[in-house]
TIVO-2410 file (N, C-alpha, C; in nm, 3 decimals):
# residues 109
REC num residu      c1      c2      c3 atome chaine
REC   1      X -18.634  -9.044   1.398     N      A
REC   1      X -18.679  -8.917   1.346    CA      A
REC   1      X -18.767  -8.849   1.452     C      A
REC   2      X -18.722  -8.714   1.484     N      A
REC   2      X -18.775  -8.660   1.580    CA      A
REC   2      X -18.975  -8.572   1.505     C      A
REC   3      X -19.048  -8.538   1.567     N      A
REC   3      X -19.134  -8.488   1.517    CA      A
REC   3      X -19.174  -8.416   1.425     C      A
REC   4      X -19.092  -8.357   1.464     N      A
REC   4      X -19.048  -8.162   1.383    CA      A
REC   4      X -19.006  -8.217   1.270     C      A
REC   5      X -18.867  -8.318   1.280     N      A
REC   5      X -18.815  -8.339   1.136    CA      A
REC   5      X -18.919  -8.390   1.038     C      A
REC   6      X -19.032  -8.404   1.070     N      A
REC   6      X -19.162  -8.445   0.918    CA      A
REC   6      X -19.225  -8.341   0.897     C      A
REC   7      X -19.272  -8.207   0.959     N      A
REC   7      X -19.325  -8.088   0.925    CA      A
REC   7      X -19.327  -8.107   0.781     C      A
REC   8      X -19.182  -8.104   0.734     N      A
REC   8      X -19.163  -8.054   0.566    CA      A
REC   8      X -19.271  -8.138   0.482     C      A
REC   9      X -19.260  -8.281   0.521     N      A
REC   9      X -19.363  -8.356   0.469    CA      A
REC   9      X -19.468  -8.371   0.460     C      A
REC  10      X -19.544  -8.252   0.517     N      A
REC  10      X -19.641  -8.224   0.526    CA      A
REC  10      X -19.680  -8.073   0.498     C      A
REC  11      X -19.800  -8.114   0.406     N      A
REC  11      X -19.877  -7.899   0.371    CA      A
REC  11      X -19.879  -7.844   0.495     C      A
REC  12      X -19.846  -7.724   0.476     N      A
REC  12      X -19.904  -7.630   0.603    CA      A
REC  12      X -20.046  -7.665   0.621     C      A
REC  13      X -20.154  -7.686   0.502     N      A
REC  13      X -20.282  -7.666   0.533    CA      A
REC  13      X -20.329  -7.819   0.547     C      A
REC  14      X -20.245  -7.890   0.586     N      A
REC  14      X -20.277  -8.039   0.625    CA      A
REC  14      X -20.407  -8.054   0.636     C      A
REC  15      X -20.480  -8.153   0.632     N      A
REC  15      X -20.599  -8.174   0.710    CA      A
REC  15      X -20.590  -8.314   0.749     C      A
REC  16      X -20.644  -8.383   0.849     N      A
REC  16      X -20.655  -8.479   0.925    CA      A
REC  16      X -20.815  -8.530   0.924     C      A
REC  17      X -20.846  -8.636   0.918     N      A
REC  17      X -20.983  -8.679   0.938    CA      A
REC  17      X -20.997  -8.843   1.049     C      A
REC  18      X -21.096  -8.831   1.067     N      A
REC  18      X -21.116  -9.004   1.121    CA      A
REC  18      X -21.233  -9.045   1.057     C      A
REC  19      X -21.322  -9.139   1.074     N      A
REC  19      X -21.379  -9.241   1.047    CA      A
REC  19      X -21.533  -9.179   1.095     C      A
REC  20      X -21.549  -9.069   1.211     N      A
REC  20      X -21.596  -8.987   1.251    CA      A
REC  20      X -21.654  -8.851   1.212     C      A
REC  21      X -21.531  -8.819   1.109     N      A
REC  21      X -21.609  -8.729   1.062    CA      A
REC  21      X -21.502  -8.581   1.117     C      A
REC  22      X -21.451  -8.630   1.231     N      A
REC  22      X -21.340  -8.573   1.302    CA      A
REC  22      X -21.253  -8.494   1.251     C      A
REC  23      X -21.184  -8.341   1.265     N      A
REC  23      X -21.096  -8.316   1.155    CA      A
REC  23      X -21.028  -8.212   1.202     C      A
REC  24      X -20.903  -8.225   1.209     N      A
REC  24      X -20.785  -8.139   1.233    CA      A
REC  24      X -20.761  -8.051   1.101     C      A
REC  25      X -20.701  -7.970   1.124     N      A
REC  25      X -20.651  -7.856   0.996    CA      A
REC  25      X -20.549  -7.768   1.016     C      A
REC  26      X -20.454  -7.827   0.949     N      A
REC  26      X -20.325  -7.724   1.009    CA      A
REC  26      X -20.215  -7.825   1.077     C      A
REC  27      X -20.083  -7.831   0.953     N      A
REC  27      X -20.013  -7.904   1.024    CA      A
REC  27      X -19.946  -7.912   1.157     C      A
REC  28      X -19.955  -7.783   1.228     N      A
REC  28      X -19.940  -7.753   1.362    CA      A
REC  28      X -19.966  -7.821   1.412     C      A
REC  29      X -20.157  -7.795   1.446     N      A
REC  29      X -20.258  -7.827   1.545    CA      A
REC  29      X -20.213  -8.004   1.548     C      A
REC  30      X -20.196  -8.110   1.434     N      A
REC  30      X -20.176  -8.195   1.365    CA      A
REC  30      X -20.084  -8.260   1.468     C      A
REC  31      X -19.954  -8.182   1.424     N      A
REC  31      X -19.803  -8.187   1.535    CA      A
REC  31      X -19.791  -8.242   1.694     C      A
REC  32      X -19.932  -8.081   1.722     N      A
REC  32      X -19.941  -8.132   1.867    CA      A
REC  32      X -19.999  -8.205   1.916     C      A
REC  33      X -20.120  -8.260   1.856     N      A
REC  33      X -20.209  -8.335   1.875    CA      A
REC  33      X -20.169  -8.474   1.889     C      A
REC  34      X -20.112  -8.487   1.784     N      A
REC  34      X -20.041  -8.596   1.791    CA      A
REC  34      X -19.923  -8.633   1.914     C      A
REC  35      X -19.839  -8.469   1.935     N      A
REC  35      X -19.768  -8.540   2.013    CA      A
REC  35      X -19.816  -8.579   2.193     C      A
REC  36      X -19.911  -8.470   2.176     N      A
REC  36      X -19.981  -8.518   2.318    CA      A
REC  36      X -20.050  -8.560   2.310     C      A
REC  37      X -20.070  -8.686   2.251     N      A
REC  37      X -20.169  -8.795   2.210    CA      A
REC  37      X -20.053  -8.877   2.253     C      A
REC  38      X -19.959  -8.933   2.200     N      A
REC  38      X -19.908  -9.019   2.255    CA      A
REC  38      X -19.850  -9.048   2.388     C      A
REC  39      X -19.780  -8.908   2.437     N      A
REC  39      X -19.750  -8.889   2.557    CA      A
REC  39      X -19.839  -8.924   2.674     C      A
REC  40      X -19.985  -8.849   2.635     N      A
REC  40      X -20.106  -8.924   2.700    CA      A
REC  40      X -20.151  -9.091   2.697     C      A
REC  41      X -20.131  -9.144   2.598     N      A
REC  41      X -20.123  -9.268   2.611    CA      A
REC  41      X -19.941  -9.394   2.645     C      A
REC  42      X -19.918  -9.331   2.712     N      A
REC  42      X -19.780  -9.414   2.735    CA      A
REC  42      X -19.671  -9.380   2.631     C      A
REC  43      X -19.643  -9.282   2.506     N      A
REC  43      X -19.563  -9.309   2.417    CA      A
REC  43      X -19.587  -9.407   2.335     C      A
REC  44      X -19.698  -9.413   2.312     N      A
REC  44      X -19.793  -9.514   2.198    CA      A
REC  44      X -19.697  -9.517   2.093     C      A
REC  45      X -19.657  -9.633   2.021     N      A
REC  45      X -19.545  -9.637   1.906    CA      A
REC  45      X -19.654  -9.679   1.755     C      A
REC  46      X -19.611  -9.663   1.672     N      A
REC  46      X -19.684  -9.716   1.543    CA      A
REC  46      X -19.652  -9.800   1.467     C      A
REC  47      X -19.675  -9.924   1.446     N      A
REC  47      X -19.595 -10.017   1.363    CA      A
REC  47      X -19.688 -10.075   1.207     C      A
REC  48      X -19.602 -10.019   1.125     N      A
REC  48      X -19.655 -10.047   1.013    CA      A
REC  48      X -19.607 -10.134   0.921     C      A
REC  49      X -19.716 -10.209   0.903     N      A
REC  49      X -19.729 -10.387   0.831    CA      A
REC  49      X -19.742 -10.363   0.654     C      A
REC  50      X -19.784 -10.258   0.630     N      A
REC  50      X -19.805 -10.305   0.482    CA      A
REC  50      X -19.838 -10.162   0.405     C      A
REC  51      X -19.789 -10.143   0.290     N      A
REC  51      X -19.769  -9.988   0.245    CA      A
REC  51      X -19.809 -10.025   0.111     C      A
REC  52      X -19.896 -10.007   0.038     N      A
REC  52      X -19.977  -9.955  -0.168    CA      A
REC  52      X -19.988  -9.838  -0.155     C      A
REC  53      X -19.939  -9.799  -0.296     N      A
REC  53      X -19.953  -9.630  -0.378    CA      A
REC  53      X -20.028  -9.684  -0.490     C      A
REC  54      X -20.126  -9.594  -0.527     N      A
REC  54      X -20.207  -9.615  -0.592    CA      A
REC  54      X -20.225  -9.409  -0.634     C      A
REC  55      X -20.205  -9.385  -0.767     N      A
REC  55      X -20.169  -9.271  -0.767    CA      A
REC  55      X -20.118  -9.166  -0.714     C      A
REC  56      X -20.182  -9.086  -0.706     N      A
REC  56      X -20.134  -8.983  -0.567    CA      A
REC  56      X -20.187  -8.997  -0.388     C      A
REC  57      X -20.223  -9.132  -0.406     N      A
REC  57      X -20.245  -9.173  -0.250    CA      A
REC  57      X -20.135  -9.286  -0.218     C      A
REC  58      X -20.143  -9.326  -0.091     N      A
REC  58      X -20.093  -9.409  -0.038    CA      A
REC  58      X -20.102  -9.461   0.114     C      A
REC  59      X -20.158  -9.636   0.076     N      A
REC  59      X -20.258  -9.691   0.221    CA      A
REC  59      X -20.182  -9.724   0.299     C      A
REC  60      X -20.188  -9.709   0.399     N      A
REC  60      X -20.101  -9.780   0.498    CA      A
REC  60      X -20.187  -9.860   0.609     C      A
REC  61      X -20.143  -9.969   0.645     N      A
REC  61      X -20.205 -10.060   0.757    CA      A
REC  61      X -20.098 -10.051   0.836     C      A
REC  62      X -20.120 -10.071   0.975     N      A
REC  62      X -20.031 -10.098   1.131    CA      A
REC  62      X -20.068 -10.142   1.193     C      A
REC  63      X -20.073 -10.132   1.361     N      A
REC  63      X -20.102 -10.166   1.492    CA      A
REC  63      X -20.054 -10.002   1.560     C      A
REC  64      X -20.091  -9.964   1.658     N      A
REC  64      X -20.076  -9.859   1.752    CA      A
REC  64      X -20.067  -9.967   1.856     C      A
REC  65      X -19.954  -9.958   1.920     N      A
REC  65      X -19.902 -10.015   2.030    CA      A
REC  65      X -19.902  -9.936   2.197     C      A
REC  66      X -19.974  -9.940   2.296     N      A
REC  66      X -19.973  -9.874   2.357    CA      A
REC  66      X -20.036  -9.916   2.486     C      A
REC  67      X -19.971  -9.854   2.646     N      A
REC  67      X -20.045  -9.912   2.745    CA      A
REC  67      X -20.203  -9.860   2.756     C      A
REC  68      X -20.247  -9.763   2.689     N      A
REC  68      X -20.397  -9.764   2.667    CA      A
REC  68      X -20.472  -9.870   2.571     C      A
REC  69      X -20.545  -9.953   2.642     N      A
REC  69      X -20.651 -10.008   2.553    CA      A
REC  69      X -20.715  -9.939   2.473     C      A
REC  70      X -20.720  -9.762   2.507     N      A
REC  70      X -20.803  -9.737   2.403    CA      A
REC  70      X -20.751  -9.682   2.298     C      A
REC  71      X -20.607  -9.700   2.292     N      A
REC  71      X -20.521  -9.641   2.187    CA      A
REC  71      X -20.493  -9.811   2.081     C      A
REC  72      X -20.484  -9.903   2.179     N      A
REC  72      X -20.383 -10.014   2.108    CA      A
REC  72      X -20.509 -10.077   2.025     C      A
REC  73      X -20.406 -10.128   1.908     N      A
REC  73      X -20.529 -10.151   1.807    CA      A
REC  73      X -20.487 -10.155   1.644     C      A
REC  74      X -20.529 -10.179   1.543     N      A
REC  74      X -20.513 -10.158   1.397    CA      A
REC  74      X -20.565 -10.038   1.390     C      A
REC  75      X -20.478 -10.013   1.291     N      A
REC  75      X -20.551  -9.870   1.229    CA      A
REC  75      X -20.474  -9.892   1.047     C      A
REC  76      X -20.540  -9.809   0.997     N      A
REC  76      X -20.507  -9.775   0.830    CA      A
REC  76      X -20.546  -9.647   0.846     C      A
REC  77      X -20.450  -9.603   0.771     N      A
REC  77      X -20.439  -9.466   0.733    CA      A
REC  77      X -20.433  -9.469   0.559     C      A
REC  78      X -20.483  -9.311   0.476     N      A
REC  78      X -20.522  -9.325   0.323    CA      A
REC  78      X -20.422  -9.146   0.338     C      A
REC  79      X -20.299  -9.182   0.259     N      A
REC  79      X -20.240  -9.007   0.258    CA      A
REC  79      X -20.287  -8.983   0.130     C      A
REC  80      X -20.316  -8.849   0.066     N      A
REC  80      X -20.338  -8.822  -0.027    CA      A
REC  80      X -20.223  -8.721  -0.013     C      A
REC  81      X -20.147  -8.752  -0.216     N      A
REC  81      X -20.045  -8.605  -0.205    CA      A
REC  81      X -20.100  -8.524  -0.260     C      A
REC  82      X -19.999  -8.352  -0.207     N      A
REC  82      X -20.010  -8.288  -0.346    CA      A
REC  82      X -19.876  -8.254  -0.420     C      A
REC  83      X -19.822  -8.303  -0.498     N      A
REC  83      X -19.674  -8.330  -0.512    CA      A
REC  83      X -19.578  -8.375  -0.432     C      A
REC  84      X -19.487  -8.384  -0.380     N      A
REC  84      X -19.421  -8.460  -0.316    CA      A
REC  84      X -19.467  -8.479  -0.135     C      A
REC  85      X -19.577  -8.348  -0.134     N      A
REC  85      X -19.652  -8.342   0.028    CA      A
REC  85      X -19.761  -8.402   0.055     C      A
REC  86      X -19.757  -8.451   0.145     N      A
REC  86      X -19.881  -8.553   0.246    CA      A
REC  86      X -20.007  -8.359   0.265     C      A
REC  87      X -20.112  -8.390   0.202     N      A
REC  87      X -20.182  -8.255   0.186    CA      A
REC  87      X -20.334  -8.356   0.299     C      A
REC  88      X -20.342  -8.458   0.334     N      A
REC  88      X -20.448  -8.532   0.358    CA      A
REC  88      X -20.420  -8.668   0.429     C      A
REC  89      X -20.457  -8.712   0.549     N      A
REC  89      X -20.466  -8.843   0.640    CA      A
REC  89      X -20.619  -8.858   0.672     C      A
REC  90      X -20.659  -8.967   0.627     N      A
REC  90      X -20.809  -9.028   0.625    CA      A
REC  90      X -20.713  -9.166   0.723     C      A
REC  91      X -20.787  -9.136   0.850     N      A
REC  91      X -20.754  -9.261   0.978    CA      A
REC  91      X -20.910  -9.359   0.999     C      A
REC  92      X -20.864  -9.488   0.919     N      A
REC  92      X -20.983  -9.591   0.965    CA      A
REC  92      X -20.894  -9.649   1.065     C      A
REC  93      X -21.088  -9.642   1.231     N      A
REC  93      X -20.964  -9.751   1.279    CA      A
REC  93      X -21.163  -9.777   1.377     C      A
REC  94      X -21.156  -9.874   1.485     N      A
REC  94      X -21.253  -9.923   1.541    CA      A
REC  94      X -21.302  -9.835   1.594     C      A
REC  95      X -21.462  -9.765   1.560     N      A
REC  95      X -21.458  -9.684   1.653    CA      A
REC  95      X -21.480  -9.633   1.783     C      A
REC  96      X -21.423  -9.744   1.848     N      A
REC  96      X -21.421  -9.733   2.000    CA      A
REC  96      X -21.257  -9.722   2.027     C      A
REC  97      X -21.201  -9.704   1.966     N      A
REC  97      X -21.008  -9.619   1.938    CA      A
REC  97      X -21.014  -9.524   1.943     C      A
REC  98      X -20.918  -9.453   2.020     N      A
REC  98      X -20.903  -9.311   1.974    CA      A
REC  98      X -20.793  -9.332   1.880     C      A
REC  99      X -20.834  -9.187   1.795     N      A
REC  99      X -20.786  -9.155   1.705    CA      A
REC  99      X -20.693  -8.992   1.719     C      A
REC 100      X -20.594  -8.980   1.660     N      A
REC 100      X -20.550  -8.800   1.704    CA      A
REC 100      X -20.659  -8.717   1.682     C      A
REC 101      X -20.770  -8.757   1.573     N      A
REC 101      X -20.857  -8.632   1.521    CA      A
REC 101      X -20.950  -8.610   1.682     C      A
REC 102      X -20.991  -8.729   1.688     N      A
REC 102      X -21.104  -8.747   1.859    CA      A
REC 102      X -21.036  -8.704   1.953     C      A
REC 103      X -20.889  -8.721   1.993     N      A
REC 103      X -20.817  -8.647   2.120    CA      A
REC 103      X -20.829  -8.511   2.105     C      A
REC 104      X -20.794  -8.460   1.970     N      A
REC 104      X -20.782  -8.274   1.923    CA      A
REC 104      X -20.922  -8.236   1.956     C      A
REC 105      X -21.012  -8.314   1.897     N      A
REC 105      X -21.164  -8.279   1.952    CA      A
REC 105      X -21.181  -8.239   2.107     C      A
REC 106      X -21.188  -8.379   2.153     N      A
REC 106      X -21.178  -8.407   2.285    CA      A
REC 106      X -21.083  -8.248   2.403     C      A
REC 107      X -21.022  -8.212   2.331     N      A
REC 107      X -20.879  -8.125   2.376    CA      A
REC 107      X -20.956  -7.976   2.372     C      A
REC 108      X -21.004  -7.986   2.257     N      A
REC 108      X -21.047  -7.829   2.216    CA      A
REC 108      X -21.178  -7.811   2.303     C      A
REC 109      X -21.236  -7.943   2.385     N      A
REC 109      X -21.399  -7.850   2.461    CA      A
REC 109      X -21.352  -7.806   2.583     C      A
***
């Protein structure tokens, strides 16, 4: 699945957070961030170990796989819907990881 093809799955008014406090808004900004987040770190891949729904959320645990140490690592992610759309990503991860919200930061000074 190419990038673009998840847009739909996501609100326009997305918001993104980290552990930080960190926060993207706008499934765009979201898009790119992400994608030159990985590109910047080697094509960092995501592998996910374990998936609970628990109402209108749903946790996810992984690994971020990547030739940056400061990318590779566990992370959990918390989506919140709003009907069938991802409206919310709450990213726990160590916080000496980057995270997409800290690169978009990092990007925007």
């Amino acid at each position: 699945m190419e990038q673009d093809d998840a847009r739909p799955l996501f609100s326009p008014d997305l918001i993104v957070l980290d552990g930080a406090g960190r926060r993207i808004e706008g499934v765009d900004d979201f898009l790119l961030a992400d994608r030159n987040l990985r590109i910047a770190a080697g094509h960092a891949q995501v592998r996910i170990h374990d998936i609970s729904v628990s109402d209108n959320e749903v946790f996810v645990s992984g690994t971020t796989d990547s030739e940056s140490e400061e990318m590779s690592g566990q992370t959990f992610w918390r989506l919140t819907f709003d009907g069938e759309i991802v409206s919310e990503i709450h990213i726990v991860r160590d916080p000496e990881l980057m995270t997409v919200a800290r690169y978009h930061a990092k990007q925007r000074r």
